[in-house]
Each structure stands twice: as C-alpha cells, then as structure tokens.
N, C-alpha and C positions, 0 to 999 in steps of 0.2 A: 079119359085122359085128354079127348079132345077139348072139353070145357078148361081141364088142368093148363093145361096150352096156350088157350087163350088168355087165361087169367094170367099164366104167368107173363106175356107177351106185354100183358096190360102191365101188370107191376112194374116192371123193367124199361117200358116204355114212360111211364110216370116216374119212377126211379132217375130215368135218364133226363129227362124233361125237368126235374129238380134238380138236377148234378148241372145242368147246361144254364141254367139261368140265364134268360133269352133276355131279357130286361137288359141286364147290364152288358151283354153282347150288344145289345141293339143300340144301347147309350156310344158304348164304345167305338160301334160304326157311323156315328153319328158326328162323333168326334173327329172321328179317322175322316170324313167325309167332309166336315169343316177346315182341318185342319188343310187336306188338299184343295181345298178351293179359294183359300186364305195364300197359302204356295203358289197357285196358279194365277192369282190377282197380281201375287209379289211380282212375281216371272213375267208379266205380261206388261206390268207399269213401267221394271227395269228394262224390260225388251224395248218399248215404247221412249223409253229416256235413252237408251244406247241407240235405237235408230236417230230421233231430232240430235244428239251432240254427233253421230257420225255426216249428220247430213249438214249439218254444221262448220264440222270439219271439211266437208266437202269444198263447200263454197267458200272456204276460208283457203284452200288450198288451189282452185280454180281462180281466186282473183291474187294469189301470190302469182299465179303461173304465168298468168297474164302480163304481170308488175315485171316477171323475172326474164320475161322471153329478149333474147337480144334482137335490137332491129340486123336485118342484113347491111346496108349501109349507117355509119357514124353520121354524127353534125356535120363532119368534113365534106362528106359522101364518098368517103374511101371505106371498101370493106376491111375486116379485120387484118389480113394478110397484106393487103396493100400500106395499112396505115406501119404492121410492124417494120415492113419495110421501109418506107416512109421514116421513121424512125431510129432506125438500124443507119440510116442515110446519114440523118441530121448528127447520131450521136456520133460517126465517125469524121465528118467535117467539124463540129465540137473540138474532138480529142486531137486532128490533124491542127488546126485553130491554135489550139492549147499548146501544143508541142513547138508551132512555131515560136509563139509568145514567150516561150520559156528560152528557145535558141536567142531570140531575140534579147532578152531579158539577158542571158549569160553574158553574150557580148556585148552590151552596154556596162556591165557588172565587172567586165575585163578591164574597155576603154575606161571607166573610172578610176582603175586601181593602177593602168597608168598613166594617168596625167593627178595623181594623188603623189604616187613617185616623184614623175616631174616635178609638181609642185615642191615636194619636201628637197629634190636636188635644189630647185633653185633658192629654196631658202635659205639651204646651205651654205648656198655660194658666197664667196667673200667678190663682191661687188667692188671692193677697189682693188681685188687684183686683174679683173677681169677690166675694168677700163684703163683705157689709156693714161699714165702717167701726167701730171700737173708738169708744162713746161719751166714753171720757177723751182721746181723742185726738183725734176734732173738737174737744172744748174746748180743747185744748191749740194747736191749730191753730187758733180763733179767737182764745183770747188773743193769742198770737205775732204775728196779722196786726193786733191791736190796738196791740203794744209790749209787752204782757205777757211776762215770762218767769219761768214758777215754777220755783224751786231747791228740788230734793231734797235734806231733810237725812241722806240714807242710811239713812233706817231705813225709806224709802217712802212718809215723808210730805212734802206741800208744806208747808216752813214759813215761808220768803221767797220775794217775790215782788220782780223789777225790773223797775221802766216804765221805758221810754225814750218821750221825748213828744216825736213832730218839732217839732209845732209850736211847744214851750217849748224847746225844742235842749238839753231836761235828762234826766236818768239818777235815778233814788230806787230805795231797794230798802227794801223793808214788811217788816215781822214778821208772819207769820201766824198769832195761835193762837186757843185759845177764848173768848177774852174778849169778843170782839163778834161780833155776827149776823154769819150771810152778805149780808145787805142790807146790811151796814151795809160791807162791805169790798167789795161789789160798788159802791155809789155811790162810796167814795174812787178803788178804781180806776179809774173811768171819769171821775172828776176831773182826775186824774193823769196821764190820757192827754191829756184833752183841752185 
C-alpha cells in the first residue's frame, strides 16, 4: 500500500502541477511585476515634478514677500500711525477751510441780493420826483394856479400872457415886452386876476 501511496502522491502531485500551470502564473507575475515598476516610474517622475513646481512655488512666493513687506518708515519718514494722523490733521483743516469758504461764500450771496434790490429800488425810482423842481416851472405853476397862462412866441420867449379871472368871468391876453418894469407887469397882473 506503501508503493499505492506513493504513486498516488505522485498522480496528484502531477494532477496538480497540470491544474496550476506555472507558465502562465509565472507570465502573470511577470506582468504584475512590470506593471508595478511602470507605477512606481509614474509615482516617482510625478513625485519629482510636484517637488521642482512646489520649489518653484517657493521662490515665487519668497520674492512676493519680499515685494510685499511694508518698509517701517514711508518716503515721508513718518510711520504709518503718524502719517494717519498726519492726515486725519490735514483732512480736518480741509473741511474747517471748506466750511469757512462756504460762510464766506453765503454772505457775499446775501450782499449781492441786496444791492441787486437796491439796484432794481433805484431803477424804480422816478428821478424827477426825487429832484428838485426846475425854478421857471414853479413859476409857471404859480401863475397857472393864479389864471396866468404865458404864450411862447417860438423863439423861447414869453411874450403874451392870458388871465382868465373867475371872479370877473373874463379872459385878456397882454403883450409882454420891454418897455415896462417887471413891477410894473407884475402889479397889472395881479390886477387882472383879481
């Protein structure tokens, strides 16, 4: 049985040796073995490309920082606090500035609007009531309220005169020239009228 044993040992062993076909396993590892070393080329050249763009990145990022860093002192040479100050300063002398310009500005806007007034008053104004009366023209206005009326003989001078006298309910007209005083043609007139 011990031969039986063996031999079967052997069948089984050759049996399985056939079923396991070592060839195409061995192909397979083969495969499997390339494929991982083809992966690990990939992994290694991307590894390699994400180091150089991160170190890239680096120095890209190192010469911003440098570009970006604020000096402590400005061009001025005031630091930052000082200059907002500084500023905070200038822009309230500005607005104080501004504020005056504008009071200033109103009341100039005032005095215009009255002497704009004045002005339009005195265009207004009737200029010959406002001066003094022409003294041939009071006289001519008292005689008239007397009954006097002197006629211009066109060359500008009075040289008839016509009373109308209510109370005589009569009309005369005088010759005026030089042959008698003014005394003497101011009493007929006043004769004349009365």
């Amino acid at each position: 049985m011990a031969d039986l044993t063996l031999q079967e040992t052997r069948s089984i062993v050759q049996q399985t040796i056939l079923t396991f076909q070592p060839a195409s396993d061995i192909e397979l590892i083969r495969t499997a073995d390339r494929d991982i070393s083809e992966a690990t080329e990939n992994w290694e050249r991307h590894l390699h490309d994400d180091q150089e763009l991160l170190r890239a990145l680096n120095r890209k990022m190192e010469i911003a920082k440098s570009e970006a860093t604020r000096p402590l002192l400005g061009e001025d040479g005031l630091t930052h606090a000082e200059r907002v100050i500084k500023l905070d300063h200038e822009k309230f002398e500005t607005a104080k500035n501004l504020n005056d310009m504008e009071a200033t500005i109103n009341s100039l806007n005032a005095k215009i609007e009255k002497l704009r007034e004045e002005s339009e008053r005195l265009d207004n104004l009737d200029v010959e009531k406002e001066l003094p009366p022409d003294p041939t023209i009071l006289k001519l206005q008292i005689y008239r309220s007397l009954g006097i009326e002197l006629l211009d003989d066109g060359a500008g001078k009075f040289s008839k005169a016509r009373i109308c006298s209510a109370p005589k309910n009569d009309i005369h007209t005088v010759a005026i020239d030089d042959k008698f005083s003014n005394y003497f043609y101011a009493n007929y007139l006043w004769d004349m009228c009365t």
